[in-house]
PDB file of N, CA, C and O in Angstrom:
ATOM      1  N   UNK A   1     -42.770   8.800 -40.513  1.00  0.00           N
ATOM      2  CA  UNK A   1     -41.802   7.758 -40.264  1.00  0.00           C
ATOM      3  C   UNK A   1     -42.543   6.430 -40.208  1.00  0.00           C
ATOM      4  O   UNK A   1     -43.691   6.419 -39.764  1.00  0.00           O
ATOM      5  N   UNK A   2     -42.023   5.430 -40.585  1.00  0.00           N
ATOM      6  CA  UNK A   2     -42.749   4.204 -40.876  1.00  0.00           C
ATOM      7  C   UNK A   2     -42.432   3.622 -39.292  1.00  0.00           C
ATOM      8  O   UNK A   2     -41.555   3.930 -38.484  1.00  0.00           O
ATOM      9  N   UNK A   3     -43.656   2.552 -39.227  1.00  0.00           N
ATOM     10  CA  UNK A   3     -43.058   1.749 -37.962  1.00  0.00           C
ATOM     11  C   UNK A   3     -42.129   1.479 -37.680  1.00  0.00           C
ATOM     12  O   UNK A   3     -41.752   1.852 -36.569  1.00  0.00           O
ATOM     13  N   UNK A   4     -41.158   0.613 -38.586  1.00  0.00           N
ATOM     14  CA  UNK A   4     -39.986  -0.088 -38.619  1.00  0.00           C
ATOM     15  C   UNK A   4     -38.661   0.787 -38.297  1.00  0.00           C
ATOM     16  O   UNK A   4     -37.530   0.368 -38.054  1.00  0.00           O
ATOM     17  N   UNK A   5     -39.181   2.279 -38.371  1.00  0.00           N
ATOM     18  CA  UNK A   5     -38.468   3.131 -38.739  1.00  0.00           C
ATOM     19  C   UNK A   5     -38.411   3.344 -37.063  1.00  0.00           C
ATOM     20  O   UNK A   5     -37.626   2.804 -36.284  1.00  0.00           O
ATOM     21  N   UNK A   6     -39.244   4.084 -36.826  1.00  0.00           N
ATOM     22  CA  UNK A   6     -39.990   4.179 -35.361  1.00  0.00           C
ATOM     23  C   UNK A   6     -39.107   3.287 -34.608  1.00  0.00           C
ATOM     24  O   UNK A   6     -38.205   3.794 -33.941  1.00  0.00           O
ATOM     25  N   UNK A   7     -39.275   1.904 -34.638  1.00  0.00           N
ATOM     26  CA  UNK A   7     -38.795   1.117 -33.604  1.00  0.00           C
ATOM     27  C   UNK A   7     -37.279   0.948 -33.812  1.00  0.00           C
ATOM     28  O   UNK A   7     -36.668   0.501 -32.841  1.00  0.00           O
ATOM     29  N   UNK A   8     -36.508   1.259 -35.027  1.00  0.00           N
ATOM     30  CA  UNK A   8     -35.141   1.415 -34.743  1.00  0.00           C
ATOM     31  C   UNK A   8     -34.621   2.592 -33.860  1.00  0.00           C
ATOM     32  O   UNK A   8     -33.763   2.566 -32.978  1.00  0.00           O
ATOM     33  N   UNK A   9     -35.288   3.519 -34.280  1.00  0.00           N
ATOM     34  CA  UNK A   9     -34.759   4.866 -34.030  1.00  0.00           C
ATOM     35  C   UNK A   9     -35.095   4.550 -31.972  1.00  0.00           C
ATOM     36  O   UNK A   9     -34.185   4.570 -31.144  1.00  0.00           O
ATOM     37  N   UNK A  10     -36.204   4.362 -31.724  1.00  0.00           N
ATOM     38  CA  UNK A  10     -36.441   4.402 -30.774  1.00  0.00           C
ATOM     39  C   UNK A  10     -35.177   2.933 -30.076  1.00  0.00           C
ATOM     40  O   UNK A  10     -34.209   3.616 -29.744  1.00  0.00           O
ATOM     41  N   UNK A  11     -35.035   2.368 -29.953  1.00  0.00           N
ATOM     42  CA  UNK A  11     -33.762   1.214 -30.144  1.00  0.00           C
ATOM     43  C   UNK A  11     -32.414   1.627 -29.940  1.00  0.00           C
ATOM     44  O   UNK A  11     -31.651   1.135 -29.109  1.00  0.00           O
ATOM     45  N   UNK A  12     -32.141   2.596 -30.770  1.00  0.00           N
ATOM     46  CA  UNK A  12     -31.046   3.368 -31.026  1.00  0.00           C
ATOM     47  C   UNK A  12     -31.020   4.026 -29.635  1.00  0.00           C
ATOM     48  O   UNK A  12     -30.449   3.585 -28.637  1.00  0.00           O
ATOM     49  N   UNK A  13     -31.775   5.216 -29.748  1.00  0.00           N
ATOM     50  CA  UNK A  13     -31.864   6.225 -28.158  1.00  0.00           C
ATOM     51  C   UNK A  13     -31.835   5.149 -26.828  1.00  0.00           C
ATOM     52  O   UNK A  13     -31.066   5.592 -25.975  1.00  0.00           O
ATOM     53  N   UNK A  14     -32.368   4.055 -26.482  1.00  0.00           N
ATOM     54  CA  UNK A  14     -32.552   3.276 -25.743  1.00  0.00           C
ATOM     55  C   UNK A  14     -30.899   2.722 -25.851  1.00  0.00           C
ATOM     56  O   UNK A  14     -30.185   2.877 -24.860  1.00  0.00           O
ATOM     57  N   UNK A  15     -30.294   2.027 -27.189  1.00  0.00           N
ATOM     58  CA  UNK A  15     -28.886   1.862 -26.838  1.00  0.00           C
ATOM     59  C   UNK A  15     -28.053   2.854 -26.035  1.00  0.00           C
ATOM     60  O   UNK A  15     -27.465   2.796 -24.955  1.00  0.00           O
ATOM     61  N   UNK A  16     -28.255   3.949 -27.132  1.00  0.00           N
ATOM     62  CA  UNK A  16     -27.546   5.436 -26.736  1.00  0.00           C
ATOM     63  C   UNK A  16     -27.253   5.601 -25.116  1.00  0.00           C
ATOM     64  O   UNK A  16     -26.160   5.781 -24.581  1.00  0.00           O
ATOM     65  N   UNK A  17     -28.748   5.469 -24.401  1.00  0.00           N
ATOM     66  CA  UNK A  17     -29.078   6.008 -23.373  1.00  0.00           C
ATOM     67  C   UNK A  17     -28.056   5.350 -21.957  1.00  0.00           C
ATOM     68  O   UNK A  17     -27.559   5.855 -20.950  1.00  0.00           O
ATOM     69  N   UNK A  18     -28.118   3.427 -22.799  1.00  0.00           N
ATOM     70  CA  UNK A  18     -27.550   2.677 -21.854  1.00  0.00           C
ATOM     71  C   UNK A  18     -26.057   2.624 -21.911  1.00  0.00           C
ATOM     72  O   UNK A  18     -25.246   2.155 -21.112  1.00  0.00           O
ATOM     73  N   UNK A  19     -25.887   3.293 -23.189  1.00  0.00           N
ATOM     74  CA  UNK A  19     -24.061   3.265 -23.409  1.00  0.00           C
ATOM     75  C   UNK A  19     -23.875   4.551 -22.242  1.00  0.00           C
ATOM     76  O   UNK A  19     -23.006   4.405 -21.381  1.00  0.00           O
ATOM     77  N   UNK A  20     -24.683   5.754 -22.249  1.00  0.00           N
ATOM     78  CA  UNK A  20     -24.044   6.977 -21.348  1.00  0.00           C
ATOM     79  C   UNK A  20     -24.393   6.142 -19.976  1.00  0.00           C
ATOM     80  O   UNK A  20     -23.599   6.683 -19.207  1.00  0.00           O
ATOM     81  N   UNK A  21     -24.929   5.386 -19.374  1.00  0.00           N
ATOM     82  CA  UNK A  21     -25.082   4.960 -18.176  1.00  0.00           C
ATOM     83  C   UNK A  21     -24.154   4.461 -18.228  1.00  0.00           C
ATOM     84  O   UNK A  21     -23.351   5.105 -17.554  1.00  0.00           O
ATOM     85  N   UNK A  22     -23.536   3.298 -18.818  1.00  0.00           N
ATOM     86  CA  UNK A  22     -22.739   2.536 -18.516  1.00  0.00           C
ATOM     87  C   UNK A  22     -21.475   3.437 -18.537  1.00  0.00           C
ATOM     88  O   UNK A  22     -20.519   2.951 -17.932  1.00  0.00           O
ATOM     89  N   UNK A  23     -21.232   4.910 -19.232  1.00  0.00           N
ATOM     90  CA  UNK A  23     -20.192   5.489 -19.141  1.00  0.00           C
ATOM     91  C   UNK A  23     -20.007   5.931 -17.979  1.00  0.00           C
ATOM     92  O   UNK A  23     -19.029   5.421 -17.434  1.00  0.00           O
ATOM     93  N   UNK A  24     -20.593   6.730 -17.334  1.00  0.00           N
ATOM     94  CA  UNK A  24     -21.085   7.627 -16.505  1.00  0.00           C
ATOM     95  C   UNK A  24     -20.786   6.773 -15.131  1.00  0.00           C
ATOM     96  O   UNK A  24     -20.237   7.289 -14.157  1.00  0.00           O
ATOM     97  N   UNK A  25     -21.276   5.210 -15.179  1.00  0.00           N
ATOM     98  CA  UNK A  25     -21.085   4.162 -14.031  1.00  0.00           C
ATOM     99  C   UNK A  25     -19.064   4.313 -13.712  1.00  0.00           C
ATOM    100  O   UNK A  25     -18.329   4.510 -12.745  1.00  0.00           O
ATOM    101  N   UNK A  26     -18.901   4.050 -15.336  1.00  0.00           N
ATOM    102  CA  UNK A  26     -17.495   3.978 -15.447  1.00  0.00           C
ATOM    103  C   UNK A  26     -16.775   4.686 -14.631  1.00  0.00           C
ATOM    104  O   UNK A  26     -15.944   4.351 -13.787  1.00  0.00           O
ATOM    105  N   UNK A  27     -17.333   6.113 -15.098  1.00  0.00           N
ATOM    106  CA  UNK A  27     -16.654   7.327 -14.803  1.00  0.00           C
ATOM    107  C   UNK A  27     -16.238   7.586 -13.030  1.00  0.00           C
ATOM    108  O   UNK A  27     -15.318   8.269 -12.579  1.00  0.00           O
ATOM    109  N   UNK A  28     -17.156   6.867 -12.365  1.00  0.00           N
ATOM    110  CA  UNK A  28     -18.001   6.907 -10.847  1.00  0.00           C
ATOM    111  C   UNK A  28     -16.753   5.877 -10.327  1.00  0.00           C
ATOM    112  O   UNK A  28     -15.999   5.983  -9.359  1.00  0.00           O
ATOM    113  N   UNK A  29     -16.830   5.107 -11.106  1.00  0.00           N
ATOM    114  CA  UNK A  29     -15.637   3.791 -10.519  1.00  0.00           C
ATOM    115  C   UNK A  29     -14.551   4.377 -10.742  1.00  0.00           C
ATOM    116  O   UNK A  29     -13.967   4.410  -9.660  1.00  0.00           O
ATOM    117  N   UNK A  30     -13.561   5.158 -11.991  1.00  0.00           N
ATOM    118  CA  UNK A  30     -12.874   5.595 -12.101  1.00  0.00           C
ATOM    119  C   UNK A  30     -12.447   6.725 -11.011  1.00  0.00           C
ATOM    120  O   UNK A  30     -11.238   6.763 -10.779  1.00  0.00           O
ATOM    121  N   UNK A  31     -13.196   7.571 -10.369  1.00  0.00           N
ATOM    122  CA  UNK A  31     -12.821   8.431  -9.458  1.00  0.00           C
ATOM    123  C   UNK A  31     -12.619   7.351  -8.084  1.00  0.00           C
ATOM    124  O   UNK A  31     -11.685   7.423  -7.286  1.00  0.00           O
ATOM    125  N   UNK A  32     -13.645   6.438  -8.048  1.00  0.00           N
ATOM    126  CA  UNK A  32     -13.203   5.476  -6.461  1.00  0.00           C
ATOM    127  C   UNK A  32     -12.250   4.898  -6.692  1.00  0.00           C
ATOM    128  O   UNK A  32     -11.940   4.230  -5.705  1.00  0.00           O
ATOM    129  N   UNK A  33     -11.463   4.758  -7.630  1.00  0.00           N
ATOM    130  CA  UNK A  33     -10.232   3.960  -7.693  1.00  0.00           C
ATOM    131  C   UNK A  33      -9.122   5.182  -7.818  1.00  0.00           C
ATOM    132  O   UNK A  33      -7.965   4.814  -8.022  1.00  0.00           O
ATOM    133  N   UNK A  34      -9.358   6.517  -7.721  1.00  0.00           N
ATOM    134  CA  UNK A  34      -8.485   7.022  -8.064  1.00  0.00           C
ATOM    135  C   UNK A  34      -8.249   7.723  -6.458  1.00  0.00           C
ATOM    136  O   UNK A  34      -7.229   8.238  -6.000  1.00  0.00           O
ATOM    137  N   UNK A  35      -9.366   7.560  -5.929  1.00  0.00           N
ATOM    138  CA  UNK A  35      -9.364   8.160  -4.385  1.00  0.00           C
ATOM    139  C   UNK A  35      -8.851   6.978  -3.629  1.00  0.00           C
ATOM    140  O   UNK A  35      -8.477   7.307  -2.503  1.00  0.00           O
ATOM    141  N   UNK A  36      -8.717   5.715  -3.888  1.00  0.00           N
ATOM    142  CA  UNK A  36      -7.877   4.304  -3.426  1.00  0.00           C
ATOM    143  C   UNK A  36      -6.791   4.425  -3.408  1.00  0.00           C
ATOM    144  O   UNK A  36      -6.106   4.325  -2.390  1.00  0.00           O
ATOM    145  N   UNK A  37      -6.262   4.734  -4.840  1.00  0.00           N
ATOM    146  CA  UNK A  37      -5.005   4.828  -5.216  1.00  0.00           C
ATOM    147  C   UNK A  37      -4.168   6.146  -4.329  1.00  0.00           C
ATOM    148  O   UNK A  37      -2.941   6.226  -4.379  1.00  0.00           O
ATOM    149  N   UNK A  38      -4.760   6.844  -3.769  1.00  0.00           N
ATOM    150  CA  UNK A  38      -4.056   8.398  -2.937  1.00  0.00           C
ATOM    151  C   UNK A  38      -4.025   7.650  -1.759  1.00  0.00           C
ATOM    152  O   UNK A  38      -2.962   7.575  -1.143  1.00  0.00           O
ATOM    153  N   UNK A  39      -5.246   6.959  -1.260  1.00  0.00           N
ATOM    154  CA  UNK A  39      -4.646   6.574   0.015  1.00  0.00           C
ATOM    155  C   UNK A  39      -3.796   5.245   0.156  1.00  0.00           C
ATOM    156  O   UNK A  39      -3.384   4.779   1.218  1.00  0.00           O
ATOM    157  N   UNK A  40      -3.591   4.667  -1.240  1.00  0.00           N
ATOM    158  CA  UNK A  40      -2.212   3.347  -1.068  1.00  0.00           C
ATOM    159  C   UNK A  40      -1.321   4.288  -0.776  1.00  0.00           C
ATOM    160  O   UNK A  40      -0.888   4.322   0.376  1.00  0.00           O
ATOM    161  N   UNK A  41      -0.879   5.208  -1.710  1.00  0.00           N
ATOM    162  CA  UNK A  41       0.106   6.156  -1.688  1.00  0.00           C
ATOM    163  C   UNK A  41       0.872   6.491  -0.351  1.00  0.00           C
ATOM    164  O   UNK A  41       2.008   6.419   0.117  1.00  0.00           O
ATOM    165  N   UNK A  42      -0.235   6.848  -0.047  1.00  0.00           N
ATOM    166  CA  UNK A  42      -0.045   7.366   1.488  1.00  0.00           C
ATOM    167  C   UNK A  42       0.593   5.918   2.618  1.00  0.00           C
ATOM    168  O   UNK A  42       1.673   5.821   3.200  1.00  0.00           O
ATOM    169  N   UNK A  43      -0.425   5.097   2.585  1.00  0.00           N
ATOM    170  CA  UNK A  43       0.232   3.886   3.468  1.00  0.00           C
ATOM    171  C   UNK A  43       1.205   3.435   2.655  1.00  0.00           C
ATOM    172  O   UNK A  43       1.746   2.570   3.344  1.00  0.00           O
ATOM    173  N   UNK A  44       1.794   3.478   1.573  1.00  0.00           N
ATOM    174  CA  UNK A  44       3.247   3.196   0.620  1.00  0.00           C
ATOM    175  C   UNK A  44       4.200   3.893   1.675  1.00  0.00           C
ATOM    176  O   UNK A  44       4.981   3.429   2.506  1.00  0.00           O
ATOM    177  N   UNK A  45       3.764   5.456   1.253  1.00  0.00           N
ATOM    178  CA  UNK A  45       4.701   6.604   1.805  1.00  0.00           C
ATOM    179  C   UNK A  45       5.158   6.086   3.152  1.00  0.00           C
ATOM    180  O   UNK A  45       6.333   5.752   3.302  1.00  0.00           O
ATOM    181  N   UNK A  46       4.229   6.001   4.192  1.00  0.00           N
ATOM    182  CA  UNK A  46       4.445   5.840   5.798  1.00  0.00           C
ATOM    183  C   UNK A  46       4.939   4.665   5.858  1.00  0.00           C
ATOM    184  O   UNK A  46       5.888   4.571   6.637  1.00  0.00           O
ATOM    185  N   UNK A  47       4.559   3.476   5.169  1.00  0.00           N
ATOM    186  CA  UNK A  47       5.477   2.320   5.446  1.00  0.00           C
ATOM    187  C   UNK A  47       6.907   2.296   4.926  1.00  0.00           C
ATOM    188  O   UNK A  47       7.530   1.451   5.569  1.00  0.00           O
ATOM    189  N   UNK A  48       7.788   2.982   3.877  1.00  0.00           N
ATOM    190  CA  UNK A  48       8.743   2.933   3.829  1.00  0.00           C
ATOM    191  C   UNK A  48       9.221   3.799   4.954  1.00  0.00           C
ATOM    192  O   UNK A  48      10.426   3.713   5.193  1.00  0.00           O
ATOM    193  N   UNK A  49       8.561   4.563   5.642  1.00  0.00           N
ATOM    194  CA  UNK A  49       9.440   5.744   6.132  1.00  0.00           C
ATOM    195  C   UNK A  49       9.622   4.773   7.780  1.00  0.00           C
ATOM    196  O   UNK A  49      10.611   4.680   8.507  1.00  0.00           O
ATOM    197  N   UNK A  50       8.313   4.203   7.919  1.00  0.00           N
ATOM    198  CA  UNK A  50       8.552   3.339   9.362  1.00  0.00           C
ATOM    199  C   UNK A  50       9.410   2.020   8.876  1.00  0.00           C
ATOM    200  O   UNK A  50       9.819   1.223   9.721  1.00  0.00           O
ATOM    201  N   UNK A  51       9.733   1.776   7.077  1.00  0.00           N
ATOM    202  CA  UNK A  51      11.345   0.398   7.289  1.00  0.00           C
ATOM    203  C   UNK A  51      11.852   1.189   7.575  1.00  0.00           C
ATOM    204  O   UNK A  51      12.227   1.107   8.745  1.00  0.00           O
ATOM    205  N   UNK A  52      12.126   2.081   7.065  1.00  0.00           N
ATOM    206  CA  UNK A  52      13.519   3.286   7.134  1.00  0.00           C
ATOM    207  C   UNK A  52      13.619   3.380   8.432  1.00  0.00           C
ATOM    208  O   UNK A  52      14.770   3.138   8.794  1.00  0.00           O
ATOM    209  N   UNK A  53      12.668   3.711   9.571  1.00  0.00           N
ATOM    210  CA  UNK A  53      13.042   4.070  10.861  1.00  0.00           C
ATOM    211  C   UNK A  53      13.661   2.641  11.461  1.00  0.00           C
ATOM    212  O   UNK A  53      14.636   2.728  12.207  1.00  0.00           O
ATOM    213  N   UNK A  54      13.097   1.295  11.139  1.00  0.00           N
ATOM    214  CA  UNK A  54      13.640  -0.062  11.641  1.00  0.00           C
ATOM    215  C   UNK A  54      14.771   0.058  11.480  1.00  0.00           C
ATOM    216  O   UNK A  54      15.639   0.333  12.308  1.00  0.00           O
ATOM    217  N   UNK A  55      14.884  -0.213  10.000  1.00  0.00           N
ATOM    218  CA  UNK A  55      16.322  -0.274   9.953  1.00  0.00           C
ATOM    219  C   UNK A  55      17.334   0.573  10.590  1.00  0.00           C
ATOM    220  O   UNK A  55      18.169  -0.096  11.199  1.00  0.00           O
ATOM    221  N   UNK A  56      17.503   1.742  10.633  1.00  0.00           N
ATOM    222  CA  UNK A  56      18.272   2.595  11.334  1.00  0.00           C
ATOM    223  C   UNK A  56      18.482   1.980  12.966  1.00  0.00           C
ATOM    224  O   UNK A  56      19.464   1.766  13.677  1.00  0.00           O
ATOM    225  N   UNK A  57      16.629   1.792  13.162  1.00  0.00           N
ATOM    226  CA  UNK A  57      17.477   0.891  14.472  1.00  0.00           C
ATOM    227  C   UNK A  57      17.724  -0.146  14.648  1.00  0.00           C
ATOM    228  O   UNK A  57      18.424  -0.219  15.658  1.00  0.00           O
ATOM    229  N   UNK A  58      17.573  -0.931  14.285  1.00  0.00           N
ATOM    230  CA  UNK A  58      18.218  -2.345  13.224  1.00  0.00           C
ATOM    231  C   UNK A  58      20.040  -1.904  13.624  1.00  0.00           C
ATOM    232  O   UNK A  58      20.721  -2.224  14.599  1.00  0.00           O
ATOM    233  N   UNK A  59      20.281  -1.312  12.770  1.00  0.00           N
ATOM    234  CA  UNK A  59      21.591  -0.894  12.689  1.00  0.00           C
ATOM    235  C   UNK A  59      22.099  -0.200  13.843  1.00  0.00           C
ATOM    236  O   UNK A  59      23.295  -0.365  14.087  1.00  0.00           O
ATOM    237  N   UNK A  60      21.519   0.439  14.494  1.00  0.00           N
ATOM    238  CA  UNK A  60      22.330   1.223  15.887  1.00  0.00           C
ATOM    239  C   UNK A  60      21.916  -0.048  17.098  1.00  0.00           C
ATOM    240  O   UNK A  60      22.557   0.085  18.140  1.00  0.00           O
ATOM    241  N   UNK A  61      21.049  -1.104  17.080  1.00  0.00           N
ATOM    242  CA  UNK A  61      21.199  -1.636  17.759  1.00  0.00           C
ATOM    243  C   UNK A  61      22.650  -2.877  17.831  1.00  0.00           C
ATOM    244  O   UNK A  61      23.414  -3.049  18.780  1.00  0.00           O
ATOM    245  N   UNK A  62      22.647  -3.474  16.695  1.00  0.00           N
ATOM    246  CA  UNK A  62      23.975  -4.345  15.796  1.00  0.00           C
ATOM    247  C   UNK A  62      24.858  -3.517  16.477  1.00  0.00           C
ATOM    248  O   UNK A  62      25.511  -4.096  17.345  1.00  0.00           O
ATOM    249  N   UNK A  63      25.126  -2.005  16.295  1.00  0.00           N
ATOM    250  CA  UNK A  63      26.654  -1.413  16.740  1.00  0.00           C
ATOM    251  C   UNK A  63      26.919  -1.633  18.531  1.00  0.00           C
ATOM    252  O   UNK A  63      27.856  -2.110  19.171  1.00  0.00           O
ATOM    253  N   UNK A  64      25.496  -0.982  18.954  1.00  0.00           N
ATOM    254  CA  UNK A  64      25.438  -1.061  20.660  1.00  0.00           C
ATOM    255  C   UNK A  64      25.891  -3.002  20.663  1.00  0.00           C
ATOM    256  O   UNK A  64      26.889  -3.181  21.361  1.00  0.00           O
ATOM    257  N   UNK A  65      25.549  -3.827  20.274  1.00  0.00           N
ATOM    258  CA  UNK A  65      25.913  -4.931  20.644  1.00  0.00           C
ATOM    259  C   UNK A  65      26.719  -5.638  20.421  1.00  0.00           C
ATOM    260  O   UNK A  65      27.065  -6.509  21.219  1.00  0.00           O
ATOM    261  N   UNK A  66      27.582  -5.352  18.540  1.00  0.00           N
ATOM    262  CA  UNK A  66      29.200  -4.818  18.796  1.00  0.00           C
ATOM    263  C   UNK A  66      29.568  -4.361  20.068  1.00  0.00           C
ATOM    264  O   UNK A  66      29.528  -5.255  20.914  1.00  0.00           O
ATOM    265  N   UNK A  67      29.959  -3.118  20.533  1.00  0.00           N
ATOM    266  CA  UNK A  67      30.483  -2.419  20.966  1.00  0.00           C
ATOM    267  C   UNK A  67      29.894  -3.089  22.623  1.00  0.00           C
ATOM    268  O   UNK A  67      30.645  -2.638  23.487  1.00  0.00           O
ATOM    269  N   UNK A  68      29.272  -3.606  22.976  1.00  0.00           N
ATOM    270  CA  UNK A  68      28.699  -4.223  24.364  1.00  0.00           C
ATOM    271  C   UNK A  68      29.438  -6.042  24.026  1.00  0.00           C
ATOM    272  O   UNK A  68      29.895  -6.568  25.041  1.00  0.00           O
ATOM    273  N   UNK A  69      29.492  -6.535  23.260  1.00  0.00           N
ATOM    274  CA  UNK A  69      30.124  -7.919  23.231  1.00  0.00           C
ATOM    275  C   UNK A  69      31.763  -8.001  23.863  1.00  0.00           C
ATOM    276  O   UNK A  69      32.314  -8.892  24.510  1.00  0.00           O
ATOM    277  N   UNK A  70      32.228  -6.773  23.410  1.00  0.00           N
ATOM    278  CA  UNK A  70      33.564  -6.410  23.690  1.00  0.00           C
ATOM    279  C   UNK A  70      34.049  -6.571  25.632  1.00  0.00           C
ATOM    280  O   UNK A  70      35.044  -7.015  26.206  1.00  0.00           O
ATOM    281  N   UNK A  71      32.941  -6.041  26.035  1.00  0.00           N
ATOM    282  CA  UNK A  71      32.708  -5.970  27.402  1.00  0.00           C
ATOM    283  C   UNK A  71      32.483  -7.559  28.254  1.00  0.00           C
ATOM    284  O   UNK A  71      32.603  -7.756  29.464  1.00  0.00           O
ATOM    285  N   UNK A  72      32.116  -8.590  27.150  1.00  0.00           N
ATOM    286  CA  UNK A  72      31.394  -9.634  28.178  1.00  0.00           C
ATOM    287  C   UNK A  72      32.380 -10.969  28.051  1.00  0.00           C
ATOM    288  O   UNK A  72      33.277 -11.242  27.253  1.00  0.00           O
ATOM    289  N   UNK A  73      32.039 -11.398  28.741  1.00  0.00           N
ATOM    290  CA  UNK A  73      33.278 -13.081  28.482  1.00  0.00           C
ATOM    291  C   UNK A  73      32.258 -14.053  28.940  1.00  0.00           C
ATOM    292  O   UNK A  73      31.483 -13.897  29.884  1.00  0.00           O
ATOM    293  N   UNK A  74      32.354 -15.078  28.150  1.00  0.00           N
ATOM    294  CA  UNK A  74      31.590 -16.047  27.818  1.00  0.00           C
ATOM    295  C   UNK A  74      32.173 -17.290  29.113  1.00  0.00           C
ATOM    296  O   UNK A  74      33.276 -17.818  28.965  1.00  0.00           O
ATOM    297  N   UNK A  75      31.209 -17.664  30.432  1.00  0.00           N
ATOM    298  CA  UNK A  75      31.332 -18.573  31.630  1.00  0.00           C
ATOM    299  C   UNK A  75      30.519 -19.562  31.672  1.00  0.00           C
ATOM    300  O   UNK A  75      29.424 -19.129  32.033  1.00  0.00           O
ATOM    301  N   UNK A  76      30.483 -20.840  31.460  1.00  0.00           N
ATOM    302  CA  UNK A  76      29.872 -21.988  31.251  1.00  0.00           C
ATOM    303  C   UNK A  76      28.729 -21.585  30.556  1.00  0.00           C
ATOM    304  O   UNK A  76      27.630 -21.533  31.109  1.00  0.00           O
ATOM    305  N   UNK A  77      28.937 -21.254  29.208  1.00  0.00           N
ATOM    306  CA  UNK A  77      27.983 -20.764  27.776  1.00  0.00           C
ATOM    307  C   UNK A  77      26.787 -19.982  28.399  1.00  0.00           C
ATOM    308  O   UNK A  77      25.596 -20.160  28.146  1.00  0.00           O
ATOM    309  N   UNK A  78      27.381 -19.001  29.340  1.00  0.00           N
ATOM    310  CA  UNK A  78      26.823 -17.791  29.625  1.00  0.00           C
ATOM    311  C   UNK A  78      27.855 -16.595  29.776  1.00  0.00           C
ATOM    312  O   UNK A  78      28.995 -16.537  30.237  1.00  0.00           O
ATOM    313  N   UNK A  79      27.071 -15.740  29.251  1.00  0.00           N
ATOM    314  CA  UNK A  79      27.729 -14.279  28.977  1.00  0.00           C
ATOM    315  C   UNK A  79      27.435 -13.624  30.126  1.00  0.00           C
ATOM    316  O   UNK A  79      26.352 -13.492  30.697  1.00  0.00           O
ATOM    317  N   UNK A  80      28.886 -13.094  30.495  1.00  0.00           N
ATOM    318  CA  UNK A  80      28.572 -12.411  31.925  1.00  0.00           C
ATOM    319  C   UNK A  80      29.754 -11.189  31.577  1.00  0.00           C
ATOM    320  O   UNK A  80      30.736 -11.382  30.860  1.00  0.00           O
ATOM    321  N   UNK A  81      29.537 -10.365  32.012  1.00  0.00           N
ATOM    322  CA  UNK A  81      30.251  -9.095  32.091  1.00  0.00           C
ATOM    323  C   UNK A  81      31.747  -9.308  32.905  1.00  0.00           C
ATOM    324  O   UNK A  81      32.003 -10.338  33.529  1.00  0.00           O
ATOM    325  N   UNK A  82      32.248  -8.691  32.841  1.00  0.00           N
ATOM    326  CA  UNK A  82      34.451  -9.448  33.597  1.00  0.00           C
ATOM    327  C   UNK A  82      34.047  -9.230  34.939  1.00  0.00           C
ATOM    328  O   UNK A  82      34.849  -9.895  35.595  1.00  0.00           O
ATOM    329  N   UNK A  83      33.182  -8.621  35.796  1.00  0.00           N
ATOM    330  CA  UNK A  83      33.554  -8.522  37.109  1.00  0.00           C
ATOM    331  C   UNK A  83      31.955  -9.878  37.298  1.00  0.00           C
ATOM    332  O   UNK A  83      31.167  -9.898  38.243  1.00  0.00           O
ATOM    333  N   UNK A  84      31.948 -10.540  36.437  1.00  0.00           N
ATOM    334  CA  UNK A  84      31.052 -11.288  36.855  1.00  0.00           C
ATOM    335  C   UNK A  84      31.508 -12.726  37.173  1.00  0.00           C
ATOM    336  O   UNK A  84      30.768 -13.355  37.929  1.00  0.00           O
ATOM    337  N   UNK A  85      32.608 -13.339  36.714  1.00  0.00           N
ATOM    338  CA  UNK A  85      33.829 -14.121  36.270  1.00  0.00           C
ATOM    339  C   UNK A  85      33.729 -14.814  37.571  1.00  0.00           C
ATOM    340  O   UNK A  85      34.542 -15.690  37.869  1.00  0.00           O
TER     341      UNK A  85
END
């Protein structure tokens, strides 16, 4: 093999070598982003389920205070209950 020959070839393997590193790096990042992505999932999952629990009480509180407004009468722009009058 001639020099010229020599120093491509050897060039080549040296590219070669740094393309599988740089794959291989890839590959390494690709799994840490894929082990990221399970635990967004997860804090996704639990945070809709804790709106979901707000809201519900969100909403049963609105009814209790419906259903408690009914009870109160409004005395110099204070709310007082009828035997408070």
């Amino acid at each position: 093999m001639e020099s010229s020959d020599k120093k491509a070839y050897i060039h080549a393997i040296a590219h070669h070598e740094s393309a599988l590193k740089a794959v291989q790096e890839n590959e390494e990042k690709v799994e840490e982003i894929k082990m990221e992505l399970v635990i967004l999932k997860k804090q996704l999952e639990e945070a809709k389920l804790e709106h979901d629990q707000t809201k519900k009480h969100a909403r049963k509180t609105k009814e209790h205070l419906k259903k408690a407004k009914h009870n109160w009468v409004v005395s110099n722009n204070q709310w007082l209950l009828p035997d408070e009058k």
